[in-house]
N, C-alpha and C positions, 0 to 999 in steps of 0.2 A: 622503875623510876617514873614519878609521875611531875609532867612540866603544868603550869598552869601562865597561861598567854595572854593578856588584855590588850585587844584590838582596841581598843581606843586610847590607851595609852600609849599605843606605835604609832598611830595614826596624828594625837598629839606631839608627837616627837619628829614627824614625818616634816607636818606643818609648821612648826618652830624651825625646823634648819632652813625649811624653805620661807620663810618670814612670812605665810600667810596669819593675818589678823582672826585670832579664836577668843571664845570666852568659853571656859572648863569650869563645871563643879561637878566636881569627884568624879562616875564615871559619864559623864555627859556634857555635851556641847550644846551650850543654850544658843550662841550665835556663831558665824562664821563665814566670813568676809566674802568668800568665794564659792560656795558650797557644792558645785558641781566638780569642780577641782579636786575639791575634799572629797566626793565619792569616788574620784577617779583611783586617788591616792587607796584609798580604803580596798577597793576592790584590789589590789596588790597584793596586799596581804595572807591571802590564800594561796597565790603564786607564787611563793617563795619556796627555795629550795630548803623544805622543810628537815628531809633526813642530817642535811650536812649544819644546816642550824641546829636541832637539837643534838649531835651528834657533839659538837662543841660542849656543849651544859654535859652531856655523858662523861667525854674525860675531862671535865674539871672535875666535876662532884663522885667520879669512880674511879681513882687512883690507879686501879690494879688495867684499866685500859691502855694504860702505858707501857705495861712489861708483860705480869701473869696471862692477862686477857687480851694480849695484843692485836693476834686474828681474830677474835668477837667484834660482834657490834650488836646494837639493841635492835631490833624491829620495831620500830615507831606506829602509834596507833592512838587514830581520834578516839577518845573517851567519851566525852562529850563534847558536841561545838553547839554551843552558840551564838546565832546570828541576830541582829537590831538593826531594825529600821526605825531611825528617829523621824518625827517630823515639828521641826522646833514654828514653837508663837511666839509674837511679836510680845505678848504679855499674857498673865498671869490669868489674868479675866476674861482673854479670850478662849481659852482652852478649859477653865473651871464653867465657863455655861455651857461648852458644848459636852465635858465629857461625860456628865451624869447620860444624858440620850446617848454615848455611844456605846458605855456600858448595857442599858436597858436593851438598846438596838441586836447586840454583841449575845447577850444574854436569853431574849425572847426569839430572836428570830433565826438565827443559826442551829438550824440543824445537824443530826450526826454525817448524812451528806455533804452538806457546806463544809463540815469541817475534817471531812476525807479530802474535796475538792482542794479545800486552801492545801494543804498536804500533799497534792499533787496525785492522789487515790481517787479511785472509784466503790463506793459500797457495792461488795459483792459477797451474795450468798453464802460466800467458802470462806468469807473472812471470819477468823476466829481470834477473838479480842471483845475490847468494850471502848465504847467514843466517850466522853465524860466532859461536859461543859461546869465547870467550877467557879465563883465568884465570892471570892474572898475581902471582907474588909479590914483593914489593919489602920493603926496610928498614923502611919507615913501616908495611906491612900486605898483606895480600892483598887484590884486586878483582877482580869475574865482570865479564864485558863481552858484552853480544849484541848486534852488529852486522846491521843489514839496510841495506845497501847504504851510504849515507855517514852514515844515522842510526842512533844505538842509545842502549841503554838499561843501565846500568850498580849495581853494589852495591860499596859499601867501608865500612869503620869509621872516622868522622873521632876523632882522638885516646883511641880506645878507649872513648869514649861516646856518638857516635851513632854509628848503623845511619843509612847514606844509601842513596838510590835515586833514582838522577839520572837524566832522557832528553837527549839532546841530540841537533837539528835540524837539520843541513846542509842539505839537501834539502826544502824545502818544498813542493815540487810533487808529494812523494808523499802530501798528503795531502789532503782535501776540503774547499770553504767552498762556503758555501750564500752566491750572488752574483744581485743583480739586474741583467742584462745586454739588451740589446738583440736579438733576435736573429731575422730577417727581417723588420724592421719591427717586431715585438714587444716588449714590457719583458716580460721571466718572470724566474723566479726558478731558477736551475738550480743542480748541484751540480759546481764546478770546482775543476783544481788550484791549490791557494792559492800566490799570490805570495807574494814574499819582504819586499814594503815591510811598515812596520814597524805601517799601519794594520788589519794582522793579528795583531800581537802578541797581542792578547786570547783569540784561535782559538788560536793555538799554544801561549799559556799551558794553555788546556783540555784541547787532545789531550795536552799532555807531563803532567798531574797526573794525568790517567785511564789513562795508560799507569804511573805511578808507583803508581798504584791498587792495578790489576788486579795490578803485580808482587808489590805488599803482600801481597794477598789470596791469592796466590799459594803464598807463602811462610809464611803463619796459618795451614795444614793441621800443619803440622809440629810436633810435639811441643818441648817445649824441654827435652833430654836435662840441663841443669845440677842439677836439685834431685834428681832418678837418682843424676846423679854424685857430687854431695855426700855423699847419704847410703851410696853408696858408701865413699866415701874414712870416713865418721863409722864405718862398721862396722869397721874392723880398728884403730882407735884406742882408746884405754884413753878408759873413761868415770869421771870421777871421782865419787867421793860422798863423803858426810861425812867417812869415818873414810881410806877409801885410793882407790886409780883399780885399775879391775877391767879386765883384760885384752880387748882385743876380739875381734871372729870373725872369721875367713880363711875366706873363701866357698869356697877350692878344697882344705878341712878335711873330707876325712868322715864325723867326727866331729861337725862345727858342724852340714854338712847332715843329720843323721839328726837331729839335735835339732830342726832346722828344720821336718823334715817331722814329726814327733811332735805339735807345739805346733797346727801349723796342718791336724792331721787335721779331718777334716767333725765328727767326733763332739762337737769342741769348741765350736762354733761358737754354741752353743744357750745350755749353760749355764755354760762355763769347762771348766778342765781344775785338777787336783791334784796333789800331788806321787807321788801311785799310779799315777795317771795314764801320763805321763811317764818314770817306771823303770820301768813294762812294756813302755812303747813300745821303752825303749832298750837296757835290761838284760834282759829277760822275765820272766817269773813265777818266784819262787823262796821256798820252806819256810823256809831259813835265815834266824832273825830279825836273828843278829848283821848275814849282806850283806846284807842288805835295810836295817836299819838305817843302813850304809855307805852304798848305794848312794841312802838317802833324801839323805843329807847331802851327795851331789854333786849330785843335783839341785837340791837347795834353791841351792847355788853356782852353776848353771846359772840357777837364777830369777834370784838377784840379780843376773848378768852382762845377761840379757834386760831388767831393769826397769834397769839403769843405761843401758842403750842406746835405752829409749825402745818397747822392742819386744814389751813385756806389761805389760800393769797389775792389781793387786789390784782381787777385786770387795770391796764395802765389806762389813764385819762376816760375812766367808764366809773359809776356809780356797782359796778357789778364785781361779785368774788367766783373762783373756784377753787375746789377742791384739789392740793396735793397730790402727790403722787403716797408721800408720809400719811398725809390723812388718811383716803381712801384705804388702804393697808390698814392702817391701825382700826379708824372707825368700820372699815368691816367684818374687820377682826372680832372689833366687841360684837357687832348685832349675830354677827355668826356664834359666837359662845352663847349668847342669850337664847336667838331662837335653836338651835339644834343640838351643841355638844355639848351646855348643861343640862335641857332636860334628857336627853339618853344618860349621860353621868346618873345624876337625879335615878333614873328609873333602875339602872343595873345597880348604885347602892341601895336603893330600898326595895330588892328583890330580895 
């Protein structure tokens, strides 16, 4: 007889008696009110007295347990479990910038080590098998898979707001339970490979949430390139203000970056910079008052472009600006891709 059991439809069920506020689509919870509560509830699950639960679904669905097969009973046995670790976003857009890099991250940098460790294993020479990092695209989304032998540990986006991180358990014998056994006469306490019956569920829930763990913590080193890109994409957009919307920067401009690098000289850093400032950096020194004049009023147009974008602020009751905290980020951001990470780009494609 084979039972098949959704943890999170218990868990839904669990929440609803107890009135906590969720939101479900299909098998996932995109939000929920209390969410530590909820893992509380969840982690139960394993705990239960498994034999006399599924022993119920036995003699409904096995008639002959009532008479013919009275003194039988089944021996109950995990087939497979699988375990998920959600980690639910606030939205849709935050989780689509970050998870292309966690895939990449997931993919290039984990090793067949890494993915013994997440598993709770050591690579060792007597291990016989094969480790298998797989990445699959489909319709619904992309998923990473790392396989060690018939169990692994898995990453996908369930409807584009959670980040899941599942392990699943074929093979129970690769992993250890601390058992008290008889052994020459003895009762000791030794460390064996754990059975498949189901009065291990509670071990297996533990190794599969620490293995879900370690993948997390794994994965937290990484930067989350979306609020970069954002203020990417914000830089070459027209910023609006009162009166009209001021054109924005093209990082791969010249002319943007000599402004860039002007505003955010060391010298500035102290006590602001000025509009004298600025048309030396960029025009140089000149006697002529009419250009100068000229060249003050393009600057001044260059301030206003910088302060519609967030990327210098007036100091108070001074003729003087500085630079953001937004600016300095972004604008160094550009001049760092110009002088350094496009020409190495540049150089490894035209190898």
């Amino acid at each position: 007889m084979q039972v098949y059991v959704n943890g999170h439809d218990w868990l839904a069920r669990r929440m609803s008696r107890l009135r906590l506020t969720f939101q479900r689509l299909e098998n996932a919870f995109l939000s929920i009110a209390r969410p530590e509560r909820a893992d509380r509830l969840a982690r139960e699950f394993a705990r239960l007295d498994w034999p006399r639960v599924l022993g119920r679904f036995a003699r409904r669905f096995n008639p002959l347990l009532w008479d013919l097969l009275r003194p039988m009973q089944y021996y109950w046995v995990t087939d497979q479990a699988e375990y998920a670790t959600d980690v639910m976003f606030r939205s849709r857009a935050d989780l689509q910038s970050l998870y292309p890099a966690l895939l990449r991250h997931a993919t290039l940098a984990y090793r067949a080590d890494d993915v013994m460790r997440f598993l709770g294993r050591k690579l060792d020479p007597r291990f016989q098998g094969e480790v298998v990092s797989d990445l699959k695209r489909r319709i619904e989304g992309a998923r990473i898979k790392h396989r060690v032998k018939r169990n692994w540990i898995k990453m996908y986006d369930k409807h584009g707001r959670v980040l899941r991180v599942e392990t699943v358990i074929n093979q129970t014998r690769e992993f250890k339970v601390r058992r008290v056994t008889r052994f020459r006469g003895r009762i000791r306490a030794r460390w064996t490979p754990m059975p498949k019956g189901v009065a291990f569920l509670d071990r297996t829930e533990r190794i599969c949430r620490a293995a879900n763990r370690r993948y997390l913590d794994g994965l937290a080193d990484l930067q989350d390139p979306g609020a970069a890109r954002r203020a990417f994409d914000r830089m070459a957009i027209p910023a609006p203000t009162r009166t009209r919307r001021l054109r924005g920067f093209n990082p791969a401009d010249p002319d943007d970056a000599r402004l860039f690098a002007a505003v955010l000289r060391g010298e500035h850093v102290i006590a602001g910079f000025r509009n004298r400032h600025i048309r030396e950096a960029l025009f140089g020194p000149t006697d002529d008052r009419l250009i100068a004049r000229r060249q003050a009023t393009r600057v001044t147009r260059l301030f206003n472009r910088l302060h519609a974008h967030g990327y210098v602020a007036k100091i108070p009751h001074t003729h003087r600006w500085h630079v953001t905290n937004l600016g300095r980020a972004a604008m160094s951001a550009v001049l760092d891709v110009r002088d350094n990470a496009f020409p190495a780009a540049f150089a490894r494609a035209a190898a």
